[in-house]
C-alpha positions as CSV (number, residue, x, y, z in Angstrom):
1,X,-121.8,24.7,46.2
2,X,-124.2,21.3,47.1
3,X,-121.8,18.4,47.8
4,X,-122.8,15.3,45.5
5,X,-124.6,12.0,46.8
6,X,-122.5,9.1,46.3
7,X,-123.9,6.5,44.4
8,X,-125.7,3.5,46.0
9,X,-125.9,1.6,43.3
10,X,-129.5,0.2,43.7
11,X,-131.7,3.4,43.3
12,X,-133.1,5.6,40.0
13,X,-131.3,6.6,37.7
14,X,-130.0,9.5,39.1
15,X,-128.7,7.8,42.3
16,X,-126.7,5.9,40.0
17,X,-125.4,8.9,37.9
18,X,-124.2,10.4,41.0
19,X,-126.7,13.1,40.5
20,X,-127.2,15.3,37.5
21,X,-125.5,18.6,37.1
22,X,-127.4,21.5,38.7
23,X,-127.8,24.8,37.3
24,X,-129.7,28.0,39.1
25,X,-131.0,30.9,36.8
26,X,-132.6,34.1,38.6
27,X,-133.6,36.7,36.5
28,X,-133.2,40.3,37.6
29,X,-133.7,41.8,34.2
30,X,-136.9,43.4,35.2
31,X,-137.9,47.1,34.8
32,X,-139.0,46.9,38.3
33,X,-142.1,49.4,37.7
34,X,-144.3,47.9,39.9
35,X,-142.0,48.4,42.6
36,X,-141.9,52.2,42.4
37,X,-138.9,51.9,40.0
38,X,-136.6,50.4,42.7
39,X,-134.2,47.5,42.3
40,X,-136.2,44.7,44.0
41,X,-133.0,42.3,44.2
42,X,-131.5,45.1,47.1
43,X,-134.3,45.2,49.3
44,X,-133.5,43.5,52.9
45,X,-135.2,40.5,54.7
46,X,-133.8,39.1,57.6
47,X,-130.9,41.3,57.4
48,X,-129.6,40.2,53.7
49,X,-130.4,41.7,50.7
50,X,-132.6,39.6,48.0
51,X,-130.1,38.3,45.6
52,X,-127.9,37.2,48.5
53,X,-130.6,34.9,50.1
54,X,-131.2,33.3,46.7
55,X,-127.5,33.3,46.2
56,X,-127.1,31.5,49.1
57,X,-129.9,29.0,49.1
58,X,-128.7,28.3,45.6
59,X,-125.7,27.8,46.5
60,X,-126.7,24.7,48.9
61,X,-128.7,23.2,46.2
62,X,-127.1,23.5,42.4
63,X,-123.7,23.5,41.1
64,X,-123.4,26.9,39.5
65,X,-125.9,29.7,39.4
66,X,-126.3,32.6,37.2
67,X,-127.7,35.7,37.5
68,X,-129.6,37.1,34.2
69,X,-129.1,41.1,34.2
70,X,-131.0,43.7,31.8
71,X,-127.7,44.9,29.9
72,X,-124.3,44.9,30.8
73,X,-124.7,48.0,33.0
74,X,-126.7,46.1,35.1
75,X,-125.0,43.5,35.2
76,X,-121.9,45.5,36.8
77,X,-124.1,45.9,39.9
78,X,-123.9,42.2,41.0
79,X,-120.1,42.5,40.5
80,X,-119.7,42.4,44.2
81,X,-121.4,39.1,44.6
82,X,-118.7,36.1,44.4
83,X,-119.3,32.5,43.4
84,X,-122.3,33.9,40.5
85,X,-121.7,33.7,36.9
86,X,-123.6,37.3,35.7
87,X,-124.8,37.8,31.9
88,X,-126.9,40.0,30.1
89,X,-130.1,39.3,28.5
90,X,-130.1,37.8,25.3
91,X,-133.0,39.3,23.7
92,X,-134.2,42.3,25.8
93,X,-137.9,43.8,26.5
94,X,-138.7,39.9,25.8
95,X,-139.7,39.3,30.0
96,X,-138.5,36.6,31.6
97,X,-138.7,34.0,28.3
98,X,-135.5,36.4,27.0
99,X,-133.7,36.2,30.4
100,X,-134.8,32.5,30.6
101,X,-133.4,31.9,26.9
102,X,-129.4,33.9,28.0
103,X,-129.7,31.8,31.1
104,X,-130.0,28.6,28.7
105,X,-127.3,29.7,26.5
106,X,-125.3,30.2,29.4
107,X,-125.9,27.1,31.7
108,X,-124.1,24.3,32.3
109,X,-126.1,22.0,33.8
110,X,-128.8,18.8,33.1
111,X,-131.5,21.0,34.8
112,X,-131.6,24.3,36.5
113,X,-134.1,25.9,38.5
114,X,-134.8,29.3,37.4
115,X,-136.4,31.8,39.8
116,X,-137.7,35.3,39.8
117,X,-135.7,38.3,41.8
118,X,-138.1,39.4,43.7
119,X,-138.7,36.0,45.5
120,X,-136.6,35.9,48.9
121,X,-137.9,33.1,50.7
122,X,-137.7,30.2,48.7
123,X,-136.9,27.1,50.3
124,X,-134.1,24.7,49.3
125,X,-136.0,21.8,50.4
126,X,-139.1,22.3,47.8
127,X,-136.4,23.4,45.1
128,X,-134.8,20.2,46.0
129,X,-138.2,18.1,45.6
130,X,-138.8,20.0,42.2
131,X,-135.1,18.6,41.1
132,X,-136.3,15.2,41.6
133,X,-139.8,15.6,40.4
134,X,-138.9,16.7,36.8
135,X,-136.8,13.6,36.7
136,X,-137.9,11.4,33.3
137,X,-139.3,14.8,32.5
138,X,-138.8,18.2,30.5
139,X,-140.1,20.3,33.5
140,X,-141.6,20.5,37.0
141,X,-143.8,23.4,37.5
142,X,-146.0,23.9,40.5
143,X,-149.1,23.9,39.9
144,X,-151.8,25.6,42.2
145,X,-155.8,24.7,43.0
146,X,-157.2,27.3,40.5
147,X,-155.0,26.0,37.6
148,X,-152.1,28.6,38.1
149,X,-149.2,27.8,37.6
150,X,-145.4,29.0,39.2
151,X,-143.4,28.7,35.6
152,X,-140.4,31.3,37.7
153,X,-140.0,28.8,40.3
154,X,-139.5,25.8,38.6
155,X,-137.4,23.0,37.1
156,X,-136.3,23.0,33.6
157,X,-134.1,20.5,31.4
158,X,-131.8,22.9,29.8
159,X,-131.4,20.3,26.2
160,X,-135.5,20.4,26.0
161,X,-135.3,24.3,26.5
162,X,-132.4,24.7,23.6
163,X,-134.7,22.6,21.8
164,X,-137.7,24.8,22.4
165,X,-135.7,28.2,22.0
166,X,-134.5,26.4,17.9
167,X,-138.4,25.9,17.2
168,X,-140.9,28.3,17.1
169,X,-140.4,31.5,19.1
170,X,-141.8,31.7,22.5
171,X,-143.0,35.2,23.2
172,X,-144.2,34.2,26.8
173,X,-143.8,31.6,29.7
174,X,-147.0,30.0,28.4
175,X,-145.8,29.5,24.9
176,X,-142.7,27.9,26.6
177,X,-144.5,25.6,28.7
178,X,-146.7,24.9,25.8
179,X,-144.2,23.2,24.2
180,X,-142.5,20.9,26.6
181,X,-143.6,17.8,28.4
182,X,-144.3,19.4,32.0
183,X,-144.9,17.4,35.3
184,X,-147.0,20.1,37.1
185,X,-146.4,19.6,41.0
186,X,-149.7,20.2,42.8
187,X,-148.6,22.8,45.2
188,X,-150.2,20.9,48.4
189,X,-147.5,18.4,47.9
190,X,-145.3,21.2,48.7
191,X,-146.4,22.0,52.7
192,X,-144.6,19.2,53.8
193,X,-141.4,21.3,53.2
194,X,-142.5,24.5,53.8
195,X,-146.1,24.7,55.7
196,X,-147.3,27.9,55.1
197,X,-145.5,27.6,51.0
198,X,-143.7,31.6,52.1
199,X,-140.9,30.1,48.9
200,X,-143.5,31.5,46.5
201,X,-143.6,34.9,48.2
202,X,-143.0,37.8,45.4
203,X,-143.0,40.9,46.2
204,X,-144.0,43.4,43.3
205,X,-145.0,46.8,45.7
206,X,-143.5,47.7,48.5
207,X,-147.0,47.4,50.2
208,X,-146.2,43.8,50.2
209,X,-142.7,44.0,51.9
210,X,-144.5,45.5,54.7
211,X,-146.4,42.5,55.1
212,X,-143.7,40.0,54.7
213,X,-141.8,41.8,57.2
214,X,-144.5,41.7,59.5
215,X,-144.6,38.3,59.6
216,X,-140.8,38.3,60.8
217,X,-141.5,41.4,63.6
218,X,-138.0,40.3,65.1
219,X,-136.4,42.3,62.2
């Protein structure tokens, strides 16, 4: 788990606090269709299997992190993974808003980060600078050139999200973000932690794990 700044007593407010508490939500609920029915989270990059890189960038970065499973069968098959808190989704066949919602329910934390499965290369550092952008905020959401936005690899304040979840129902991400006050990151800002910006990688065929592990040929 992320060791705590101390407090130097003349920064922002959460300098002062000695940091708010850190949550990390992935969501590995999905069907998994586009990926020829296989279960994305235990493909291998770089010699570790999905969920464990996120695991252990997580783990470097937030105070807890929880994994959102489809039902309790699934959730048997992270059983093996220590130092995760593992949960089923709340409202299922709902996409990522329902695994988004148990992860809520289930969090601890001032903020988490929540992050899709299929994502293996995300980068502490820009996870970091999303923590402290969604500072005086309910959210921090990259935010590309076209208008697209990265609402599964993003900052979240979990008491505006329990707030959203007791209001009208969101049936998708942009019903969610529709109803928060969002600080959308403009994804440029985001090369000067990660150049090439590989933490958004997702990989939904297996076409495209053939091209990220060309890009690694040492593997």
């Amino acid at each position: 788990m992320r060791s705590s700044p101390g407090s130097s007593g003349s920064g922002r407010q959460w300098e002062i606090r000695d940091y708010f508490m850190r949550s990390g939500i992935i969501l590995a609920g999905g069907e998994a269709r586009r990926a020829g029915g296989k279960e994305k989270y235990f493909f291998n990059h770089c010699g570790e299997t999905f969920i464990s890189r996120l695991v252990s960038t997580l783990n470097e970065i937030v105070d807890e992190v929880i994994i959102v499973a489809r039902d309790d069968e699934q959730c048997q098959r992270f059983s093996g993974i220590k130092g995760v808190r593992v949960v089923p989704d709340l409202h299922q066949g709902r996409g990522p808003v329902g695994g988004i919602h148990a992860g809520v329910c289930e969090a601890k934390g001032d903020f988490f980060f929540a992050v899709a499965c299929d994502m293996p290369c995300v980068s502490g550092a820009v996870i970091e600078y999303l923590f402290r952008a969604a500072e005086g905020y309910d959210a921090a959401i990259p935010r590309w050139e076209n208008g697209m936005t990265e609402p599964l690899h993003a900052v979240y304040r979990r008491q505006a999200l329990v707030e959203r979840f007791a209001g009208a129902e969101a049936r998708s991400m942009r019903d969610l973000m529709a109803g928060i006050a969002a600080h959308y990151v403009d994804c440029s800002l985001l090369r000067q932690y990660d150049p090439v910006l590989l933490t958004f990688t997702n990989i939904n065929h297996p076409e495209d794990l053939a091209r990220l592990r060309a890009l690694f040929p040492e593997e």
